[in-house]
C-alpha positions in Angstrom: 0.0 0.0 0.0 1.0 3.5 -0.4 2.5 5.2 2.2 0.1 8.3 1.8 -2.8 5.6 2.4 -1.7 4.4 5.4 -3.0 5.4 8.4 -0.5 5.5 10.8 3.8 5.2 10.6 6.0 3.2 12.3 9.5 5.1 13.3 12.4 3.8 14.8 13.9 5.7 17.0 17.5 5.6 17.9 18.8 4.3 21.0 19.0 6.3 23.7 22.4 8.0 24.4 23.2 5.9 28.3 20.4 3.6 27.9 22.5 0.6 28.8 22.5 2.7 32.2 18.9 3.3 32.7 18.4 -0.1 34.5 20.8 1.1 37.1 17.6 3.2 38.3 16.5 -0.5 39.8 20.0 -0.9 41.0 18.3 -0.2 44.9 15.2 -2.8 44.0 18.1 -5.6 42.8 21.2 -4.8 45.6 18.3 -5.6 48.4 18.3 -9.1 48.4 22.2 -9.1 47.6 22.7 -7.0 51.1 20.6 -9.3 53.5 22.1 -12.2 51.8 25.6 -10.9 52.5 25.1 -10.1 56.1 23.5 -13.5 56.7 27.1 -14.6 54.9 29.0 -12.6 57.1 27.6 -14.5 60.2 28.4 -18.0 58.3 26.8 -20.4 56.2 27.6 -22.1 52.8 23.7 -21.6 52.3 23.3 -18.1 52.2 26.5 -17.5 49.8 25.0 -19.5 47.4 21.6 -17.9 47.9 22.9 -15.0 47.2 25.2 -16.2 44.1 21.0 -17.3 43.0 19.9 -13.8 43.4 23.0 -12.0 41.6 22.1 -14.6 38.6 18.4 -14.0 38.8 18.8 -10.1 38.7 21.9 -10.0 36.2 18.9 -12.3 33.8 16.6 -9.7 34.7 19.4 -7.2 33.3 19.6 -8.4 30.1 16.4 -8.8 29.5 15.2 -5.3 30.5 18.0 -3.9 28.2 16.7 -6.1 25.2 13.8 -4.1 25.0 15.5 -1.1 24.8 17.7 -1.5 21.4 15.2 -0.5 18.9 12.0 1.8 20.7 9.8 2.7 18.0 7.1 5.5 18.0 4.1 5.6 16.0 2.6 8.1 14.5 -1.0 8.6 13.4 -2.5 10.4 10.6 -6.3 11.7 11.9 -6.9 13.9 8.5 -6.9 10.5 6.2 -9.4 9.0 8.9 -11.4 11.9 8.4 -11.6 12.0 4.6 -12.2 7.9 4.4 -14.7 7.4 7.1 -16.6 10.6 7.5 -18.1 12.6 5.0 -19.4 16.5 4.8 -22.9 15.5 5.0 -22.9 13.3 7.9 -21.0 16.0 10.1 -24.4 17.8 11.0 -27.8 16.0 10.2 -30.9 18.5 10.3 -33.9 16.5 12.4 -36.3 18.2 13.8 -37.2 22.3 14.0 -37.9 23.0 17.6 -39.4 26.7 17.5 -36.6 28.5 16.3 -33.2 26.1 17.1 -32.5 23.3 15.2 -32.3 19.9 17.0 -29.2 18.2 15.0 -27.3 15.0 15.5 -23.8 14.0 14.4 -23.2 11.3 12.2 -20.1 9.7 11.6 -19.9 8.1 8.5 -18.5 4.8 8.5 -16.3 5.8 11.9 -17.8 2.8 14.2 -18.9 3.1 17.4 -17.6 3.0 20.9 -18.1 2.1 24.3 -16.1 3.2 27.3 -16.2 1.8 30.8 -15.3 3.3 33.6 -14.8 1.8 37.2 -14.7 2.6 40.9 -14.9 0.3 43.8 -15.1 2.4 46.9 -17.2 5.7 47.3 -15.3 6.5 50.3 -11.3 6.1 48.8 -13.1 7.1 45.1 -15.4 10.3 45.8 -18.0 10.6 43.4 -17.1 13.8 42.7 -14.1 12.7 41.4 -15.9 9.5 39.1 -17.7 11.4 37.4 -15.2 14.3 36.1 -13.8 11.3 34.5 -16.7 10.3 33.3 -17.3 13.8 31.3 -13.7 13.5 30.3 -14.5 10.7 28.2 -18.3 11.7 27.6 -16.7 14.9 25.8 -14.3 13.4 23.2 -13.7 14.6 20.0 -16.0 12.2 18.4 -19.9 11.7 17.4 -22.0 10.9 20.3 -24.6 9.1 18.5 -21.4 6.5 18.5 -20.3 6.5 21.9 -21.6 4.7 25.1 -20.3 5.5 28.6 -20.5 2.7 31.1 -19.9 3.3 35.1 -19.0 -0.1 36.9 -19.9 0.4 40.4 -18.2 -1.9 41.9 -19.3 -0.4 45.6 -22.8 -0.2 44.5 -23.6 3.4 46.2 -26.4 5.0 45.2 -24.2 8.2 46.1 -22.3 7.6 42.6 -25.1 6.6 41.1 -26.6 10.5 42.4 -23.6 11.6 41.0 -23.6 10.3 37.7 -27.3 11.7 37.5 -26.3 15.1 38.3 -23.1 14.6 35.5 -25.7 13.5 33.1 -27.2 16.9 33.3 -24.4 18.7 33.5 -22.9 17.4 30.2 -25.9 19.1 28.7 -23.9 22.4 29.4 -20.4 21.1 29.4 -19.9 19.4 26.2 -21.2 22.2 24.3 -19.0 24.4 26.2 -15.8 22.2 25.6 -16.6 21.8 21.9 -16.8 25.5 21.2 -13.9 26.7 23.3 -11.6 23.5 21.7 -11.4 22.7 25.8 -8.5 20.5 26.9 -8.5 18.6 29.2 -11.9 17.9 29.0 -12.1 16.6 33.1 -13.7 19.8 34.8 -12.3 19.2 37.5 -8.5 19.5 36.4 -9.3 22.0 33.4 -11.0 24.3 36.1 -8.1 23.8 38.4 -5.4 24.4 36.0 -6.7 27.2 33.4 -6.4 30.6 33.9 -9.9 32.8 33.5 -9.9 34.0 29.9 -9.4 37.6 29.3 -12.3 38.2 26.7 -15.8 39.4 28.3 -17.4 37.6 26.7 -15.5 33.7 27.0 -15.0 35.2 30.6 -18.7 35.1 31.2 -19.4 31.9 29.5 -16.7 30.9 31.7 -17.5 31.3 34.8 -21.4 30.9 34.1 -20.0 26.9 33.5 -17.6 26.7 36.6 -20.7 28.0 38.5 -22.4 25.0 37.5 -19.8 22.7 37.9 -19.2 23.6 41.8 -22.6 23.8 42.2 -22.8 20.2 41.2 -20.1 18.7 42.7 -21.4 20.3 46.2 -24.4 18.9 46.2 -22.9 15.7 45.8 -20.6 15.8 48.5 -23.4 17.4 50.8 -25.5 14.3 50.0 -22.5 12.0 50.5 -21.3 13.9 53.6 -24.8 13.6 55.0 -26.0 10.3 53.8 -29.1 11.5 52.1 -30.7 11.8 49.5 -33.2 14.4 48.9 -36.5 13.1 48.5 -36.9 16.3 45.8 -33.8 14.3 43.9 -35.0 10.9 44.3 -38.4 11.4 41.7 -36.1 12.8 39.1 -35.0 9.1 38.0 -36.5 5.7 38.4 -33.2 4.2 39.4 -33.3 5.4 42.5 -36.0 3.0 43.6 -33.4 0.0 42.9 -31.9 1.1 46.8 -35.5 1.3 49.1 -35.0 -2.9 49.6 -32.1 -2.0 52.3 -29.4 -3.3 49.9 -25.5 -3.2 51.1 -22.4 -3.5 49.0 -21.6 -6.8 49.2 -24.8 -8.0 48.7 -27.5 -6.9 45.9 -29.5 -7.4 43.2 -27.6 -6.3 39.8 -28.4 -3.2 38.9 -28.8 -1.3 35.3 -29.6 1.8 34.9 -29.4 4.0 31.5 -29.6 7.6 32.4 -29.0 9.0 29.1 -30.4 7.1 25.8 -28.3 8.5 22.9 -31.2 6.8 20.8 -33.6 9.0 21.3 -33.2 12.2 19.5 -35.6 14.2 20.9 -34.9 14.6 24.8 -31.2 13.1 24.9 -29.8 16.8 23.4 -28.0 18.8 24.7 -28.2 22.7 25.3 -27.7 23.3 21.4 -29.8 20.0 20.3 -27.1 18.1 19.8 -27.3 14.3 20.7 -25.7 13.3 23.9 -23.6 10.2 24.4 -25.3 7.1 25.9 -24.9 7.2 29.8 -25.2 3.8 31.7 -24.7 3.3 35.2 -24.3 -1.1 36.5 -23.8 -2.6 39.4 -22.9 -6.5 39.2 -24.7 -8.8 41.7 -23.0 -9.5 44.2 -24.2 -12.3 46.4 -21.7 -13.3 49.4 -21.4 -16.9 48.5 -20.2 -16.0 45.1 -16.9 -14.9 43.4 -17.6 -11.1 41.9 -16.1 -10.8 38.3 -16.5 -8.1 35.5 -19.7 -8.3 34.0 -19.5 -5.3 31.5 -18.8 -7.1 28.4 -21.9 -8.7 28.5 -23.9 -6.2 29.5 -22.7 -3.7 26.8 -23.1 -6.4 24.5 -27.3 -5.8 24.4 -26.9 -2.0 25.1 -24.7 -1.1 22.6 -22.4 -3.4 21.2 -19.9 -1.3 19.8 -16.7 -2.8 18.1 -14.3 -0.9 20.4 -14.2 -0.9 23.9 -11.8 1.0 25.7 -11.5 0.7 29.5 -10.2 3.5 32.2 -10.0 3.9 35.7 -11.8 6.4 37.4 -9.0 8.3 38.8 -7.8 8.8 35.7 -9.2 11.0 33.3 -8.7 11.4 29.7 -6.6 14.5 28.9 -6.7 14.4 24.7 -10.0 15.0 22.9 -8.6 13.1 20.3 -7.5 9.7 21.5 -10.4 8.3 20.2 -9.2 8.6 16.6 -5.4 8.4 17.4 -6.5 4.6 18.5 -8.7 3.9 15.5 -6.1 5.1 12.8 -4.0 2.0 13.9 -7.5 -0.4 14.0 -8.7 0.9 10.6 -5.5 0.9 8.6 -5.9 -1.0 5.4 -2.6 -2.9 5.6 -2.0 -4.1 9.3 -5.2 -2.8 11.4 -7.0 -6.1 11.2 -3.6 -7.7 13.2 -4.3 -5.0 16.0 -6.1 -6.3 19.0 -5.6 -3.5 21.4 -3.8 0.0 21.6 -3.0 1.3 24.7 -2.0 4.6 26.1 0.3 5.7 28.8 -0.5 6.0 32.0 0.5 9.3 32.9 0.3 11.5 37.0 0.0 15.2 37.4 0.7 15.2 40.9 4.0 14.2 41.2 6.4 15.8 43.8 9.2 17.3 42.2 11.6 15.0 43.4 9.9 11.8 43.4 13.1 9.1 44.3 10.4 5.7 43.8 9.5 6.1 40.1 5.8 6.3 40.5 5.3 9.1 37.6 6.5 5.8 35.7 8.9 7.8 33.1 11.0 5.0 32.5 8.1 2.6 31.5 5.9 5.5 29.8 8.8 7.0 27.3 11.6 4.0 27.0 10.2 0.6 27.9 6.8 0.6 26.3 8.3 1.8 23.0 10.9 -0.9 23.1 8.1 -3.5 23.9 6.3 -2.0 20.8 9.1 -3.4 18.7 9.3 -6.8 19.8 5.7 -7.9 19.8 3.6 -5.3 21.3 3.2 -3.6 24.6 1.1 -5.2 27.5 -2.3 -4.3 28.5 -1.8 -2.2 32.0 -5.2 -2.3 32.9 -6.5 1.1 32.1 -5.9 3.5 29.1 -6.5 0.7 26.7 -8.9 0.7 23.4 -9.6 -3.2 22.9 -11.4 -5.0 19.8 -14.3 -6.6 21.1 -13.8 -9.7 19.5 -10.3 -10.2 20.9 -12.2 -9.8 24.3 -14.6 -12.8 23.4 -11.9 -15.2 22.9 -11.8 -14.6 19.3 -8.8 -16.0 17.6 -6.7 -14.5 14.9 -6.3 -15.4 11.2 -5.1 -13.9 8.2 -8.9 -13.6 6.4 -9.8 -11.8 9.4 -12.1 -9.3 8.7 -13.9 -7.1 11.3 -18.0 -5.8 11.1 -17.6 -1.9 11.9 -21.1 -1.4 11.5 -22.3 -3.8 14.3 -23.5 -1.9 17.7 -26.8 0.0 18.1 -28.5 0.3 15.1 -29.9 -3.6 15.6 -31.3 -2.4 19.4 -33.1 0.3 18.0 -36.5 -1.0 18.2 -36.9 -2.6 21.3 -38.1 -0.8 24.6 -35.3 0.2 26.8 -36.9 -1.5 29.7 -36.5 -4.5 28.2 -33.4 -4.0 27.2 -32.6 -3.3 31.1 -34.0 -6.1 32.4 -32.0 -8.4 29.8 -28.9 -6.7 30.7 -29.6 -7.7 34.7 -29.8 -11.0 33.6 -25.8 -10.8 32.6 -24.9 -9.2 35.2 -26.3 -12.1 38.2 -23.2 -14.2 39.5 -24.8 -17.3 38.4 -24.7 -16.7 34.2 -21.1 -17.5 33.9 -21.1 -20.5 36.1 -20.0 -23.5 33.7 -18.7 -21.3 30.8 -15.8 -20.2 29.3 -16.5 -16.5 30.6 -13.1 -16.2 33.1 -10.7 -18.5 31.4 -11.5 -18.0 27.4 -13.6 -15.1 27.4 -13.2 -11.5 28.3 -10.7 -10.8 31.4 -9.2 -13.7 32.9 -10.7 -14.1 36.3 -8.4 -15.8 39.5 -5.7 -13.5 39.5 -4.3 -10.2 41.2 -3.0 -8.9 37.6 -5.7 -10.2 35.6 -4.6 -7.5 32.9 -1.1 -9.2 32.5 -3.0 -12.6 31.9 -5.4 -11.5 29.7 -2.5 -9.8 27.4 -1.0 -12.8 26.7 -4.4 -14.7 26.2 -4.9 -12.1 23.4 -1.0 -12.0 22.1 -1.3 -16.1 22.2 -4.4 -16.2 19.8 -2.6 -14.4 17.3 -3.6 -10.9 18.0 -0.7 -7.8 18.0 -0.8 -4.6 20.0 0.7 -1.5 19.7 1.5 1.4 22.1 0.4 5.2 21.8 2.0 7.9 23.3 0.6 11.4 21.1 
């Protein structure tokens, strides 16, 4: 293929100047064992000399095969314009509706651009505020992409009807924000850290609009923590949404009925608009069953599966927010490239902190992994999955195995659920979400993410690299 067809570039980058050093960074980490081998040594014993000859070996191994991965980092680099010219076209940008008095209700279409789902997860109202969830949640809500294509999924995992308060009030705030962040060209799109971070604008008119939208958003976020600080939620609130009934039976978080709740149908183009009359994104709130004689495992793969069904699933955690508009199409120029995008079963981003100290001696801003190691892993069969940051191919999530006739159905996800009554649709996506469903099936071991293990995104990488599939590893 041509290169000026392709979709994305592959450039190798040369090695770093001292990167046969970098590893000395672990030098503390591997020197540990060495020293409280040597003073057992010192005291006597053929035992602990050769123990320690074991862990010299085991770390010098680990040496080398750190600085293997760090000959030939590549970068890639995605081309967004050709995505726009082959998948969308001029007249799907803005579709005219419906005339409401004297706005315009429009949706966007995307052309052939398929659609997504993002999940989100918190576990723990308490460690994870909702506050915080949901700035996440519009961070990904607001991307750089047509919201008739996107689903947001919350996994509440503590099953609080505190976040699922929260993500009500976040469903009507996006009606203001995303408009907002689409006309001001907003990054990052997280209120909470663009508000924190950006300076008030110097025009009168932005400056208004401005702080007419922070009003909002502290508003918001103090009613939630008044309702979470208090325990209560206002009967006034509780009409507004029939989810809220789903917590009068007394439930607690380690034991409960599942729970699905869609707050936001991006199907229905008359009241899911926003302030403008654009179409929102779909908004779903779940909480697995969780029953105390039973193991609790991820249940949103299925669950999307009869909401939306969208090709693409990317996960995140909800601590971190998305801080690039665009990521959404930086991922798909790699999973709709004409040459090598059906090989692609995953493309994940870095995993980046803003709230580093400035001298931070442990290595949690993860520089080394972020800008050397992943890029290095890139080269030599693809970077892992870390759990978070990562747009996945559905299919490679449902056990799917890769072969060279491989070809993927972008059009699959909501337009086959259009028909049926969204109460139906909720109660069959309950049914997915008991404990029992997945008893006696591959769901765990084949299927989605491997259950029985503490770093169940490690595993479930090299299920997917095993069945054929490759990765790659984006850092804009």
């Amino acid at each position: 293929m041509a290169p000026e067809r392709r979709l994305f570039a592959t450039e190798k980058l040369a090695r770093r100047p001292g990167g046969v050093q970098a590893p000395r960074r672990h030098g503390a980490r591997r020197d540990l064992p060495g020293a409280v081998l040597r003073a057992a040594a010192c005291r006597g014993g053929r035992a602990a000399w050769l123990g320690m000859l074991a862990a010299e070996l085991w770390f010098g191994f680990y040496w080398v095969v750190t600085q293997s991965v760090r000959w030939s980092p590549v970068r890639r680099r995605t081309f967004k314009d050709r995505l726009t010219a082959r998948f969308e076209t001029t007249f799907s940008s803005c579709c005219l509706l419906k005339r409401r008095r004297s706005s315009c209700v429009a949706i966007y279409g995307g052309g052939r651009l398929p659609c997504v789902d993002i999940f989100v997860s918190t576990a723990d109202p308490q460690a994870e505020p909702p506050s915080l969830v949901v700035a996440t949640v519009l961070s990904v809500m607001a991307y750089n992409y047509p919201p008739d294509k996107l689903s947001v999924y919350l996994s509440d995992d503590g099953c609080s009807v505190f976040t699922f308060y929260a993500l009500w009030e976040a469903s009507v705030f996006a009606k203001q924000w995303l408009p907002f962040c689409k006309r001001r060209n907003v990054e990052p799109r997280s209120p909470a850290a663009y508000f924190s971070e950006s300076e008030k604008p110097r025009d009168p008119r932005v400056l208004k609009e401005w702080l007419l939208i922070k009003g909002l958003y502290e508003e918001m976020t103090e009613r939630i923590d008044s309702a979470v600080k208090s325990g209560k939620i206002p009967e006034e609130i509780k009409v507004n949404h029939k989810g809220f009934s789903e917590w009068d039976a007394g439930i607690t978080s380690k034991d409960h009925q599942p729970i699905v709740q869609v707050l936001i149908n991006g199907k229905d183009r008359t009241s899911a608009v926003d302030s403008e009359g654009n179409v929102l994104p779909t908004l779903v709130y779940m909480a697995r069953e969780k029953r105390p004689q039973y193991h609790h495992n991820s249940k949103l793969i299925r669950v999307s599966s009869v909401i939306s069904n969208s090709p693409i699933i990317m996960n995140v955690d909800c601590d971190m927010y998305s801080n690039n508009s665009e990521s959404i199409r930086h991922a798909l120029c790699f999973f709709l490239d004409e040459e090598l995008g059906h090989k692609i079963g995953f493309v994940q981003y870095p995993q980046n902190f803003n709230n580093m100290t400035k001298n931070n001696i442990y290595g949690n801003s993860l520089n080394v992994i972020n800008q050397v190691e992943m890029g290095g892993l890139d080269s030599v069969g693809g970077p892992p999955y870390i759990g978070t940051g990562c747009f996945h191919r559905r299919e490679t999530l449902c056990g799917k195995r890769f072969y060279k006739e491989y070809k993927e159905d972008w059009d699959r996800g909501t337009k086959e659920k259009l028909e049926q009554c969204m109460d139906q649709i909720e109660e069959k996506a309950k049914s997915l979400a008991t404990c029992t469903y997945e008893l006696n099936t591959e769901w765990g071991s084949e299927i989605g993410v491997m259950y029985d293990c503490p770093v169940e995104d490690i595993i479930t990488r090299l299920a997917i690299h095993c069945r054929g599939w490759e990765s790659v590893n984006m850092n804009p």
